[in-house]
C-alpha positions in Angstrom: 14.8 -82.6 -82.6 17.4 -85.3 -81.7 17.7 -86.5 -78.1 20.7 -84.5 -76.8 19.1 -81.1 -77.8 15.4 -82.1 -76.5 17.5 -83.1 -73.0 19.3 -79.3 -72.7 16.5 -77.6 -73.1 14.5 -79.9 -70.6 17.3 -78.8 -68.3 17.5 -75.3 -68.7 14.0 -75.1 -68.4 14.0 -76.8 -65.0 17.0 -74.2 -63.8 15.5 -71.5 -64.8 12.0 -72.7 -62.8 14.3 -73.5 -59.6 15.5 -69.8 -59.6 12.3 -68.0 -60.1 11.1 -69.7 -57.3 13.8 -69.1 -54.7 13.7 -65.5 -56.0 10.0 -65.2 -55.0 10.5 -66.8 -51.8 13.1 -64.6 -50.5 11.6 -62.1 -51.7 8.7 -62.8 -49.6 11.0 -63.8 -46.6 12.1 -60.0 -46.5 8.7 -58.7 -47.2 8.1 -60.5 -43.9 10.5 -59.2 -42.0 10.2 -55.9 -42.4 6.7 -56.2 -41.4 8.1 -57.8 -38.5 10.7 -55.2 -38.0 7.8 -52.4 -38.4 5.6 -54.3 -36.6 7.9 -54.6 -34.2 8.5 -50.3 -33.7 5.3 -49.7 -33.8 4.9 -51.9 -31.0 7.0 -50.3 -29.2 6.5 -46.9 -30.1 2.5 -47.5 -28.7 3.6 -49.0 -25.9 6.2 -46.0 -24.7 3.8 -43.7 -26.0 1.1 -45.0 -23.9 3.5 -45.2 -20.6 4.4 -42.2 -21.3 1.1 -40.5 -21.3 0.1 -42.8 -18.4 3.2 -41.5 -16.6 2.2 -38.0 -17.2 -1.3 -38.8 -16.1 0.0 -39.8 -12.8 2.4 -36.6 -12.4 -1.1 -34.5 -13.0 -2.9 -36.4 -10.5 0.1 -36.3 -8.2 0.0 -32.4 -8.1 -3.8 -32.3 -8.3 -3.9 -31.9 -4.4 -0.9 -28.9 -4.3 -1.9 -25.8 -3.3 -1.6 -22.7 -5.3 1.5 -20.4 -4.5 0.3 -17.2 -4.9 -3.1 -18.3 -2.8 -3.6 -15.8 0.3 -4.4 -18.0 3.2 -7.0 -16.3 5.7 -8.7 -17.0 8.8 -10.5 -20.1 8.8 -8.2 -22.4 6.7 -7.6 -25.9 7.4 -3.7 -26.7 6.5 -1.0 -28.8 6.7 2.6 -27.8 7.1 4.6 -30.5 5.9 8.7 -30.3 7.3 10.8 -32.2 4.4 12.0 -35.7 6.7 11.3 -33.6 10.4 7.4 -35.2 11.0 7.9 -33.6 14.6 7.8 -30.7 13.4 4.8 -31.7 10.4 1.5 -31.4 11.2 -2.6 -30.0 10.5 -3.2 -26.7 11.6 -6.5 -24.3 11.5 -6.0 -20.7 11.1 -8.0 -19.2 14.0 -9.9 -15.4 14.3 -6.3 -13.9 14.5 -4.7 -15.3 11.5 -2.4 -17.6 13.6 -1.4 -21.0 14.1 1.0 -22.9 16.2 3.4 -25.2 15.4 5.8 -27.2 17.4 8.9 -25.5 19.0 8.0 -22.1 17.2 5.0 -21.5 18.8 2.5 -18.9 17.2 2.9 -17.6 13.8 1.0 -15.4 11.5 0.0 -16.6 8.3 -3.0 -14.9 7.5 -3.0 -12.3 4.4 0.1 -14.2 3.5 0.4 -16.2 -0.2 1.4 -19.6 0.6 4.6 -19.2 -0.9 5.5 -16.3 1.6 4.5 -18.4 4.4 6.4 -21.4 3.5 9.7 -18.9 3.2 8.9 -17.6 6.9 8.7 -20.5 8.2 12.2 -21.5 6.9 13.7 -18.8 8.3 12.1 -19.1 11.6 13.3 -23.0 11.6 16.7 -21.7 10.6 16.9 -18.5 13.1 15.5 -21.2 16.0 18.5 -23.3 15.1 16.3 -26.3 14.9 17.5 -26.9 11.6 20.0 -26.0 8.5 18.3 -26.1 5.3 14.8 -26.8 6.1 12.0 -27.4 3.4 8.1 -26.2 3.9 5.3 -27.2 2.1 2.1 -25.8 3.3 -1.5 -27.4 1.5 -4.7 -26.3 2.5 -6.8 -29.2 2.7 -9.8 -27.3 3.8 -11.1 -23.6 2.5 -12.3 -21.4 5.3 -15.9 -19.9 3.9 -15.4 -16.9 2.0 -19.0 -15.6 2.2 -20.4 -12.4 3.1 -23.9 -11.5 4.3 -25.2 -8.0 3.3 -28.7 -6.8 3.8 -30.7 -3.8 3.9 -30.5 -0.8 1.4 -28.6 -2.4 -1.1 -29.9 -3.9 -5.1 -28.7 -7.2 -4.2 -29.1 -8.4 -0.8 -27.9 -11.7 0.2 -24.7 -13.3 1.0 -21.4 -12.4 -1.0 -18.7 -15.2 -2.1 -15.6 -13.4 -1.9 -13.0 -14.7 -4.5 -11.1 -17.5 -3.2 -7.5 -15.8 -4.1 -8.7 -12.8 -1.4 -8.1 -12.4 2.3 -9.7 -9.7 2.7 -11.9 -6.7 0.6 -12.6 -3.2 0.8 -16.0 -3.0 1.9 -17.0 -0.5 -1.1 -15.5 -3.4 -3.3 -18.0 -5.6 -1.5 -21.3 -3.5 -1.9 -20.4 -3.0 -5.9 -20.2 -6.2 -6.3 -23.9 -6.7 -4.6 -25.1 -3.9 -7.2 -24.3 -1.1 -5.1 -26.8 1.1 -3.0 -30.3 1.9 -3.5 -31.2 5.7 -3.9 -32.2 5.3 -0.2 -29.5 4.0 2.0 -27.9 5.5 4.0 -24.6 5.2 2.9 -23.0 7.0 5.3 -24.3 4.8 8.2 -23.3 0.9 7.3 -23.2 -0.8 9.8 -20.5 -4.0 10.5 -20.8 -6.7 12.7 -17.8 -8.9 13.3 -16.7 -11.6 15.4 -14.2 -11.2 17.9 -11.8 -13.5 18.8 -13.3 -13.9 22.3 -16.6 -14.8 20.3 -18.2 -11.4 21.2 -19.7 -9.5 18.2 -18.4 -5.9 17.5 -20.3 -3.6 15.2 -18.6 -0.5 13.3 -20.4 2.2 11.7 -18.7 2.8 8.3 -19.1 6.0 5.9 -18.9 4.1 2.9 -20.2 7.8 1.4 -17.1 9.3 2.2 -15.3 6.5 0.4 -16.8 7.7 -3.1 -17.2 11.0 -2.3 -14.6 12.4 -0.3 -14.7 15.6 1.6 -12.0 18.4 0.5 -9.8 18.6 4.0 -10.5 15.3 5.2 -7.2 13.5 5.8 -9.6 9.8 7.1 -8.3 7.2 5.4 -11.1 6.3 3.0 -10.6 2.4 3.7 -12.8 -0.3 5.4 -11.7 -4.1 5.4 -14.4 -7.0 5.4 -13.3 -10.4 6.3 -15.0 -13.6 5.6 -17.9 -14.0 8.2 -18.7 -10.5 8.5 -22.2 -8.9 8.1 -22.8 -5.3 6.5 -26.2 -4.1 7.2 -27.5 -0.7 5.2 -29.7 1.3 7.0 -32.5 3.1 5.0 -33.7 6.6 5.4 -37.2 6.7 6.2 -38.3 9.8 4.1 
């Protein structure tokens, strides 16, 4: 091999080496930036996920202390009527034996046996009717649950105290005694006997013929239909023989 060939090849050899190399290295220099790049979204897509779900978080535990709308409110209710920007006119209220409570410039209102939603719309009109304002907004929260419990004793297979759904104002006292397993063989079911409290804190009792309720006599027009209220007491007397 004379010199000049041995030196072309030398050179060629040495070219080719240069551009094999520079090949792998940008090739490795793109590898590395698309991990960057993907590196890089996924990043980003973590992080907005996980705002995101902390931000939804936040919206749950914002509502956590709202109020159901359809939620009768009843005697005995600690709430607050909140008046969009009027504080004045904002403020805690507790439903008293009446099913009332009074509120700045419209006095006393009725609330009781109403769902929250219906009271929040009265109110609204009664702001708008009053002329105290245009467009007003009502929230109403009950921060405290009146006691929904029931005592019944005597003659019945479950005596003790009755929770009454939380949803419920009010029940029909037959409602109430099936719930408590209903009446023994012995009670006299035409004789239960209800003790309430009045709003002057005397106690009235009614005698109620629950009997006539399930069985009703042909020709009597009565209306078959006894409310119990949170904090009353049914007592069912028992025939001695």
């Amino acid at each position: 091999m004379n010199a000049s060939k041995y030196w072309r090849q030398l050179a060629i050899a040495t070219i080719a080496s240069t551009l094999l190399t520079a090949c792998a290295s940008g090739a490795s220099g793109g590898g590395g930036s698309d991990n960057s790049a993907s590196n890089g979204n996924t990043a980003n897509s973590n992080t907005g996920g996980s705002n995101g779900g902390s931000n939804s978080a936040n919206g749950a535990a914002g509502d956590s202390g709202a109020t159901d709308p359809a939620y009768l409110l009843t005697r005995g209710d600690d709430v607050y009527v909140n008046v969009y920007n009027e504080s004045d006119l904002s403020m805690d209220q507790k439903i008293d034996s009446r099913g009332i409570i009074r509120l700045p410039y419209l006095g006393e209102v009725s609330v009781s046996g109403q769902t929250v939603r219906q009271a929040e719309s009265n109110l609204e009109k009664l702001l708008v009717e009053k002329k105290l304002l245009r467009k007003p907004m009502v929230n109403i929260t009950v921060r405290d649950f009146a006691s929904h419990e029931v005592s019944v004793i005597g003659a019945v297979n479950g005596a003790g105290r009755y929770r009454m759904p939380r949803e419920k104002a009010s029940m029909e006292i037959l409602d109430v005694i099936t719930s408590m397993g209903g009446f023994r063989p012995t009670a006299k079911s035409d004789q239960v006997k209800v003790t309430r409290t009045l709003d002057s804190g005397e106690e009235k009792t009614t005698t109620v013929d629950v009997e006539a309720m399930i069985n009703p006599r042909r020709g009597d027009e009565t209306a078959h239909s006894f409310l119990i209220y949170p904090g009353d007491r049914i007592y069912v007397p028992e025939r001695l023989w």
